[in-house]
C-alpha positions as a Markdown table, in Angstrom:
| # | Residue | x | y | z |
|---|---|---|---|---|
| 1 | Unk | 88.5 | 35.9 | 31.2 |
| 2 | Unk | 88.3 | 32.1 | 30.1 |
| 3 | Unk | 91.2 | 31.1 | 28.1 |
| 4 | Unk | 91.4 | 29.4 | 24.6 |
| 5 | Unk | 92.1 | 26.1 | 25.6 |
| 6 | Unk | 89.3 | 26.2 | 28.5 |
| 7 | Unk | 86.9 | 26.6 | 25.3 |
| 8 | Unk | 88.7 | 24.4 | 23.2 |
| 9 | Unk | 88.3 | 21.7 | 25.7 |
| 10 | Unk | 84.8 | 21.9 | 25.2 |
| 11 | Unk | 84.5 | 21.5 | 21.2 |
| 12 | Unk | 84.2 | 25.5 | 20.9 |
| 13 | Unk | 85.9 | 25.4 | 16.9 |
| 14 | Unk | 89.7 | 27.1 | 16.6 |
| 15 | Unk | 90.2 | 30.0 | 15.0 |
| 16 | Unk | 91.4 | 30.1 | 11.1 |
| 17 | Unk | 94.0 | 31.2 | 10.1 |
| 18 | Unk | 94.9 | 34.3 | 10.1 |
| 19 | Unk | 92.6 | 35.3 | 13.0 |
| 20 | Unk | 94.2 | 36.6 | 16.3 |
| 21 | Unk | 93.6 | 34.5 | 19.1 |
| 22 | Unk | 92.8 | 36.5 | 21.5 |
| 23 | Unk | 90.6 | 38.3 | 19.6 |
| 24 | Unk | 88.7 | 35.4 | 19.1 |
| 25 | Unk | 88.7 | 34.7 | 22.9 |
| 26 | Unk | 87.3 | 37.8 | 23.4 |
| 27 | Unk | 84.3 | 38.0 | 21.0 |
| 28 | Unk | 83.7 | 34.3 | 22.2 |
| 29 | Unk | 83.5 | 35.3 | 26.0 |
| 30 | Unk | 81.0 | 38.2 | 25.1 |
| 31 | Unk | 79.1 | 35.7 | 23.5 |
| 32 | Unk | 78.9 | 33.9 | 26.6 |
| 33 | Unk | 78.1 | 36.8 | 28.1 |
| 34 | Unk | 75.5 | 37.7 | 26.4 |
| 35 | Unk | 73.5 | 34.0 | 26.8 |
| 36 | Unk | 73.9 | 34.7 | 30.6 |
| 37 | Unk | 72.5 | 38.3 | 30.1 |
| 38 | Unk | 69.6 | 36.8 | 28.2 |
| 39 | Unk | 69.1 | 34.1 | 30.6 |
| 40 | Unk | 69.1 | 36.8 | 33.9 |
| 41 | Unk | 67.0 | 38.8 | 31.6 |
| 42 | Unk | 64.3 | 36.2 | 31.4 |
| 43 | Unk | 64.2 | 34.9 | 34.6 |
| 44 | Unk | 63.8 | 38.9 | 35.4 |
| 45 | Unk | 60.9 | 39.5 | 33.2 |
| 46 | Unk | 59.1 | 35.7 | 34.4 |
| 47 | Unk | 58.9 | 37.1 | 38.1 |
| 48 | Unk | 57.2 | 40.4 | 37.2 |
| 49 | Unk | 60.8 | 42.9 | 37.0 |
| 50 | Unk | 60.4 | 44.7 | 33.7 |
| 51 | Unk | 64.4 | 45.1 | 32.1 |
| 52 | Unk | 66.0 | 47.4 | 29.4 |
| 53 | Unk | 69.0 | 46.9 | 28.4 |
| 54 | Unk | 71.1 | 50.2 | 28.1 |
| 55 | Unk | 73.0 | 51.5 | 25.6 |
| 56 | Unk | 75.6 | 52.7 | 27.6 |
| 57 | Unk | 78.0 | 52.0 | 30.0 |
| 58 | Unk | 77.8 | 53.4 | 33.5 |
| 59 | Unk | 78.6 | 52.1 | 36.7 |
| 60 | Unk | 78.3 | 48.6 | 35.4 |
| 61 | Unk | 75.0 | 48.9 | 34.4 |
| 62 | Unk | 73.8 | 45.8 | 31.9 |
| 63 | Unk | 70.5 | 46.0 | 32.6 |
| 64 | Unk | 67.8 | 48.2 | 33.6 |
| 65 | Unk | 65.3 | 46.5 | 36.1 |
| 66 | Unk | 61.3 | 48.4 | 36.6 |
| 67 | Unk | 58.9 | 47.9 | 39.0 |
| 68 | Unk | 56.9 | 49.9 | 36.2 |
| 69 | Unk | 56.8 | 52.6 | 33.6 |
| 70 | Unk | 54.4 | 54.7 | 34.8 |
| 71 | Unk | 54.9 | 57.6 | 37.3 |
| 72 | Unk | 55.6 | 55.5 | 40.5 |
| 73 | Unk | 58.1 | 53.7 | 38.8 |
| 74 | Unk | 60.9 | 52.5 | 40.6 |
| 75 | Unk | 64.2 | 51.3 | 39.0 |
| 76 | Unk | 67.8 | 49.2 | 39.8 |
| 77 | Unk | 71.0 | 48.9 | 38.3 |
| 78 | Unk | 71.9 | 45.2 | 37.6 |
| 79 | Unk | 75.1 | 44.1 | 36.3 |
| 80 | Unk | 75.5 | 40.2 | 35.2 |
| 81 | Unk | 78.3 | 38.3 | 34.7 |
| 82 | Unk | 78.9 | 35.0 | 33.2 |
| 83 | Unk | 82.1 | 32.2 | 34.4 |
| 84 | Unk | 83.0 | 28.9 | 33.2 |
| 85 | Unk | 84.3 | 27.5 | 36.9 |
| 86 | Unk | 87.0 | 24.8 | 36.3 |
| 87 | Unk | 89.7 | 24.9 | 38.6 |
| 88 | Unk | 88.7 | 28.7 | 40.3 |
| 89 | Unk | 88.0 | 32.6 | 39.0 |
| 90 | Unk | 88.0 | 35.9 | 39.9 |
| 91 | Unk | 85.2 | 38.7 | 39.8 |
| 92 | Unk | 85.7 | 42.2 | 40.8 |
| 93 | Unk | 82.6 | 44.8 | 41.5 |
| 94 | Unk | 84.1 | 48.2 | 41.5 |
| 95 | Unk | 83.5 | 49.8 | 44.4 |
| 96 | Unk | 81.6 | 52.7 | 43.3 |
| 97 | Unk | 79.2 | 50.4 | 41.5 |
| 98 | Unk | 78.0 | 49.0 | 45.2 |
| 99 | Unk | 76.0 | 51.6 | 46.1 |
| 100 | Unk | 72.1 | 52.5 | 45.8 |
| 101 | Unk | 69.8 | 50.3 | 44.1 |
| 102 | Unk | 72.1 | 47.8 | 42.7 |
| 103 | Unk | 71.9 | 43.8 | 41.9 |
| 104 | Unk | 74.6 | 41.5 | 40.8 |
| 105 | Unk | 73.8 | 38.5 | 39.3 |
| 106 | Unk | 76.2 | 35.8 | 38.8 |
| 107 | Unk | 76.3 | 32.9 | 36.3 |
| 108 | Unk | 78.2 | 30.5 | 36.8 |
| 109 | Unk | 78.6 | 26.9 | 34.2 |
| 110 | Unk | 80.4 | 24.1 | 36.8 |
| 111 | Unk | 80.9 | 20.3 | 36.0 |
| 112 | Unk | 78.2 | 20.9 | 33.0 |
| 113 | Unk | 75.5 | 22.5 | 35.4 |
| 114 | Unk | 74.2 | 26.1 | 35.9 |
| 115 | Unk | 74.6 | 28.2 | 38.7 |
| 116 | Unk | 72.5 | 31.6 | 39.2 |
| 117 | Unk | 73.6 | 33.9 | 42.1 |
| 118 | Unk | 72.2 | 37.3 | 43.0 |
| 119 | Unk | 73.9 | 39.4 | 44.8 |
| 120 | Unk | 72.4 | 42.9 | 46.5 |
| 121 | Unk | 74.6 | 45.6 | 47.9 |
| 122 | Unk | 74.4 | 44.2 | 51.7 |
| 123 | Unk | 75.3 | 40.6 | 50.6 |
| 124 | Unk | 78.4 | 42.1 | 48.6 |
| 125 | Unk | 79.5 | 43.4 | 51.6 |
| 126 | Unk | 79.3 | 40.4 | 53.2 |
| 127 | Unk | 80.8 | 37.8 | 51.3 |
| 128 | Unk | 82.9 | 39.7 | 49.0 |
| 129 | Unk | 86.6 | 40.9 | 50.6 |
| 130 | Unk | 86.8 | 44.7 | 50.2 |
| 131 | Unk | 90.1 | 46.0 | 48.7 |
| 132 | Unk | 89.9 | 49.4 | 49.8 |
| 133 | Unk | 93.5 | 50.3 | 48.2 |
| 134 | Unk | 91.9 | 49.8 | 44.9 |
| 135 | Unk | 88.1 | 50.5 | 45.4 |
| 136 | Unk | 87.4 | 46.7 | 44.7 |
| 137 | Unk | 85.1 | 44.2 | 46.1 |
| 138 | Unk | 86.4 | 40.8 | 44.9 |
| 139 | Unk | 85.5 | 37.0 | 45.5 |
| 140 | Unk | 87.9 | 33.9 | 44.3 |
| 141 | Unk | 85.9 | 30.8 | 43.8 |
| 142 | Unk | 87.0 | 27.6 | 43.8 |
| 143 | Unk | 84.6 | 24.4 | 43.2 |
| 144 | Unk | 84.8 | 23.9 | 46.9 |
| 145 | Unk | 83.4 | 27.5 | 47.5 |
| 146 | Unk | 81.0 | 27.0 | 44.9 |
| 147 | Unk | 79.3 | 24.2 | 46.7 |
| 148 | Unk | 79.5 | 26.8 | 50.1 |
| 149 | Unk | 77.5 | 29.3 | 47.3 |
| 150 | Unk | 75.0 | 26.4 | 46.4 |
| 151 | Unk | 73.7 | 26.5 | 50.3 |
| 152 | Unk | 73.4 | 30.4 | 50.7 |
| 153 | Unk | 69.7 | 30.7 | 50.5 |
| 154 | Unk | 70.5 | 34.5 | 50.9 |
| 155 | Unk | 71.8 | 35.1 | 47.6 |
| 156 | Unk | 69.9 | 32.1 | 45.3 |
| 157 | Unk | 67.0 | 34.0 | 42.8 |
| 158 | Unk | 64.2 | 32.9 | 45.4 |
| 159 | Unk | 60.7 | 34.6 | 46.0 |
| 160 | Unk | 62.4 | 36.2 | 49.1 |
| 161 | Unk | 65.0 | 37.6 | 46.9 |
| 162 | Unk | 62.8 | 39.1 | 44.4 |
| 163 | Unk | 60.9 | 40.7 | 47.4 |
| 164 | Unk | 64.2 | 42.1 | 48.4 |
| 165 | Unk | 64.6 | 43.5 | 44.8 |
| 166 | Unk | 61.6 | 45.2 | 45.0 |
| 167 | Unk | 62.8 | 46.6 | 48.1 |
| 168 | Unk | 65.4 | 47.9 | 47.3 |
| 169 | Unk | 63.7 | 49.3 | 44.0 |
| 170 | Unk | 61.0 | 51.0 | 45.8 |
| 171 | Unk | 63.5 | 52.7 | 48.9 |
| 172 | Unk | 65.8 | 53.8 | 46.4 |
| 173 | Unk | 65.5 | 57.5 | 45.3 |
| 174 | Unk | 64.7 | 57.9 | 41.7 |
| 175 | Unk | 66.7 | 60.9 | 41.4 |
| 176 | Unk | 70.0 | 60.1 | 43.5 |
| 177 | Unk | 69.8 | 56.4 | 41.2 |
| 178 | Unk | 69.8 | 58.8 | 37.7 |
| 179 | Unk | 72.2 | 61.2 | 39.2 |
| 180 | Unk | 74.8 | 57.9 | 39.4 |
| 181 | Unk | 73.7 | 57.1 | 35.7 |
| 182 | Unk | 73.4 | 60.6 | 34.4 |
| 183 | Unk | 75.7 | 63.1 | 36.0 |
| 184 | Unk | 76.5 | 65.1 | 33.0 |
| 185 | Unk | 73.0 | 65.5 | 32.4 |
| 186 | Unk | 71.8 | 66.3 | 36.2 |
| 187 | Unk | 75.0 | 68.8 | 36.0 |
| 188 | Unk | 73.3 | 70.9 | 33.4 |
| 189 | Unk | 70.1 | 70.5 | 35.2 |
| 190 | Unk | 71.5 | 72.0 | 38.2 |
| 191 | Unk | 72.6 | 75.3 | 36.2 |
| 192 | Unk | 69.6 | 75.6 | 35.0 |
| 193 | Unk | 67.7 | 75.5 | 38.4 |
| 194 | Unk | 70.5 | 78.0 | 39.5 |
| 195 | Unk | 69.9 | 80.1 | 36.4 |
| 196 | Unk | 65.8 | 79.5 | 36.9 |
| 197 | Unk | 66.5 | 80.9 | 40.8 |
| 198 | Unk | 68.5 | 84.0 | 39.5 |
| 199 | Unk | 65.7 | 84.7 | 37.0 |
| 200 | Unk | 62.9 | 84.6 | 40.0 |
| 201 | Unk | 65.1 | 86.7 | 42.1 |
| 202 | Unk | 65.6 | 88.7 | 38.9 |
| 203 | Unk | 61.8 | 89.4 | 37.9 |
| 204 | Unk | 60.8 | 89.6 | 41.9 |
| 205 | Unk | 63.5 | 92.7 | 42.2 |
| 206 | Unk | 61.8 | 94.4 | 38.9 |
| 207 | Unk | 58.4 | 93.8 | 40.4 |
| 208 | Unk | 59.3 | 95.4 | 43.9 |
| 209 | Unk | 60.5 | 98.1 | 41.6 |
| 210 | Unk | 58.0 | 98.9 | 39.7 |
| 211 | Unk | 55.8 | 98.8 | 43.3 |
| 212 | Unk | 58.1 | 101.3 | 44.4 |
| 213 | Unk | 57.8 | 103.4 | 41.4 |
| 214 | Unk | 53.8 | 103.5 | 41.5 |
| 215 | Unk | 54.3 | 104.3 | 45.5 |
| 216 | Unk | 56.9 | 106.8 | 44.3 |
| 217 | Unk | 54.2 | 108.9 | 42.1 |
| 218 | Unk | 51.3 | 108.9 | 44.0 |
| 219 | Unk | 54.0 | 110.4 | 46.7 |
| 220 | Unk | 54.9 | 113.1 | 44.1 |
| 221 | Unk | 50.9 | 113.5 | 43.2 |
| 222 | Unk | 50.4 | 113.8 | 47.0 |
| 223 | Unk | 53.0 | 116.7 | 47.2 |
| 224 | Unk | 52.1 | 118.4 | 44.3 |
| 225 | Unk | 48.8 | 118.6 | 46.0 |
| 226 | Unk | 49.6 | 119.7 | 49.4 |
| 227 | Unk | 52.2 | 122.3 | 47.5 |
| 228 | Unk | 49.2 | 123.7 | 45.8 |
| 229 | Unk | 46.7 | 123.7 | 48.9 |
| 230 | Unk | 49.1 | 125.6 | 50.6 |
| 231 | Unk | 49.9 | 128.5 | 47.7 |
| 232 | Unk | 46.3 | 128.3 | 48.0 |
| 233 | Unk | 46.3 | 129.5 | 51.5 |
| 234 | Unk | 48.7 | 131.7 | 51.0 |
| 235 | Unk | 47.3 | 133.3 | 48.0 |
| 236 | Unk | 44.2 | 133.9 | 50.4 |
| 237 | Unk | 45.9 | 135.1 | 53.1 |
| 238 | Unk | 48.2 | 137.6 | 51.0 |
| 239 | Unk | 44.1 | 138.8 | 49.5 |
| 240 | Unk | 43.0 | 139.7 | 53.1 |
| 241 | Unk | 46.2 | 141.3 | 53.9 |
């Protein structure tokens, strides 16, 4: 979270009077936000990624990346977050949110410059320390490991990261990825596949019945014709007698 005076510091006007500060700080950091949203958003839609923005909030989803909206389309979960750096910060990825089809990308404003990072679930695990005690995946950085984050080619928006974007798009299962986003609605889908089954089993019981009906009357038809071939005999046997 960037503090007031962090912003103040930078000619970002007080609030008036009778505004709560923090409050203010709020709205004013999802601002910023947002301009680093629009930015990754961009730079997303320059290299051929289409992006939605959702309007809801699951598993840290701010945008919506597409190979394409046809058929074969293939999609990823991206989350973006925006820092001022000035003497060090936090961020924390819930566990939960690292799985699958999944991007992080990282803005970062230092010493007046921009910083883009993108982060996939394999370089996550890598540079990010796991607290498994509270399902986070965290990383403190300081100006010093900034610089270190400047010389990971791995995780700067190059060509060879999009390609791995598209990767990871296009090996990720289109159902398991809406199942994470979803679940309420794949829940529902799932009775009704169960309740779908039950009515196939249902309606292929009725038809072996009624198969078993038509073989049960030409059985009766059969015997009430042998029945009547033999009081035929006997009625002719009974004559000669």
């Amino acid at each position: 979270m960037i503090c007031q005076a962090e912003l103040g510091g930078q000619g970002v006007p007080k609030p008036s009077l009778g505004t709560r500060g923090n409050k203010w700080i709020k709205m004013d950091t999802k601002r910023l936000e947002q301009i680093g949203k629009d930015f990754i958003s961009s730079t997303l839609q320059d290299s051929g990624i289409l992006v939605a923005e959702p309007r809801f909030d699951r598993l840290g989803t701010d945008l919506i990346g597409f190979t394409s909206v046809d058929d074969e389309g293939k999609f990823c979960r991206i989350q973006c977050k925006y820092r001022e750096l000035k003497k060090s910060i936090s961020i924390k990825i819930d566990s939960k949110y690292v799985v699958g089809a999944f991007v992080l990308f990282l803005y970062i404003k230092y010493a007046g410059k921009r910083h883009v990072f993108c982060f996939l679930p394999e370089d996550i695990n890598r540079i990010f320390k796991h607290n498994a005690e509270n399902s986070l995946y965290q990383l403190c950085i300081t100006p010093k490991i900034m610089l270190s984050l400047d010389n990971y080619n791995s995780i700067s928006f190059s060509d060879d990261k999009k390609a791995s974007i598209y990767e990871v798009m296009n090996s990720s299962s289109p159902n398991s990825e809406l199942k994470l986003l979803l679940p309420g609605i794949f829940k529902k889908i799932k009775k009704l596949n169960e309740t779908k089954d039950k009515l196939i089993g249902l309606m292929q019981i009725q038809h072996k019945i009624e198969i078993l009906k038509q073989k049960n009357q030409m059985l009766n038809e059969m015997i009430e014709m042998m029945e009547g071939h033999i009081n035929f005999i006997e009625n002719q046997q009974s004559s000669n007698n």
